[in-house]
N, C-alpha and C positions, 0 to 999 in steps of 0.2 A: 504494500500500500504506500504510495506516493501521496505528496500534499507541500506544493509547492515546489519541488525538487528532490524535499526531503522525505528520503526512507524512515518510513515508522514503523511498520513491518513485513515481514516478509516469512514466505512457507505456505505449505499446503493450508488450502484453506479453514480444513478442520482445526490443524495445528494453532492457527492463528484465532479463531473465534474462540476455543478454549483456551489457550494461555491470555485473553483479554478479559477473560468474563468466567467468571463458575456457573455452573449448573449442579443444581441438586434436588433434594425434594423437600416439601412443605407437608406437615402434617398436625393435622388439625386433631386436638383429642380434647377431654373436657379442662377446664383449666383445674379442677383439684388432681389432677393425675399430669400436670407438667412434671414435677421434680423425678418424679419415681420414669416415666419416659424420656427423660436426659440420661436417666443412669442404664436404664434399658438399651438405646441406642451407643452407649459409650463404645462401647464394645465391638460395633458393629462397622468402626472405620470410617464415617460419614463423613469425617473432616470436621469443621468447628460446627458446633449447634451453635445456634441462636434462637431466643425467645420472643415473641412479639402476642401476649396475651396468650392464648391456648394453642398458640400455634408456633410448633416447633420446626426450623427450617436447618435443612444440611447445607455442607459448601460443597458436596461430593454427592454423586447418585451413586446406586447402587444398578448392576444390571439383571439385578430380580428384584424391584419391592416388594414382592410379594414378604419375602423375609423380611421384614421391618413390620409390616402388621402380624405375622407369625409371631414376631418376637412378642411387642407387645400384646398380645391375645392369651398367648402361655402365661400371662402375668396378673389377666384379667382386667389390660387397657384395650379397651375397643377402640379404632380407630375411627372419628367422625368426617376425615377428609384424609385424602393421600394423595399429592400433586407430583408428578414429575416435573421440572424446570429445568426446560434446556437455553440454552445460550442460542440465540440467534446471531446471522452475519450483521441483521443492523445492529441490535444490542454491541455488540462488537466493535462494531464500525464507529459508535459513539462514543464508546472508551476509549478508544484506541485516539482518538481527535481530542478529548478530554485531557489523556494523561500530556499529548503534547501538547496543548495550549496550558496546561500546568506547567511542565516544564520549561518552556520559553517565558513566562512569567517570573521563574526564580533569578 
């Protein structure tokens, strides 16, 4: 990816939309059962969780969720949502324009 002459980056283009952007997944459960689903999913290599009210989101997908509601189900957390989030090329294409107009800034 060129922008004004200057290379921002470059490689196939999977390579590039994921080293720009994460994808992971969002999961929604009740909020008294967040804590005991951080500790559930710790294990399971998702990358960093984050919180945002009852909904707990990975930096990492998995390529089975199904094992992520298995997990929690065996523990007696029903899952009320389960999202997969993938990185698209524009998501991408804005970070990538983002981080250099950051940069030239400093």
């Amino acid at each position: 990816m060129l922008r004004k002459g200057e290379l921002l980056a470059q490689g196939p283009l999977e390579d590039v939309v994921a080293a720009a952007i994460s994808s992971g997944h969002r999961i929604e459960v009740a909020s008294s059962e967040v804590e005991a689903t951080l500790r559930i999913l710790e294990p399971l290599r998702l990358g960093e969780l984050t919180v945002d009210g009852a909904v707990v989101s990975t930096t990492k997908h998995s390529d089975n969720p199904s094992q992520i509601s298995r997990a929690l189900a065996n523990e007696g957390i029903y899952v009320r949502q389960l999202r997969t989030e993938r990185a698209t090329l524009e998501a991408a294409f804005l970070k990538i324009i983002e981080k250099a107009d950051s940069g030239a800034g400093a």
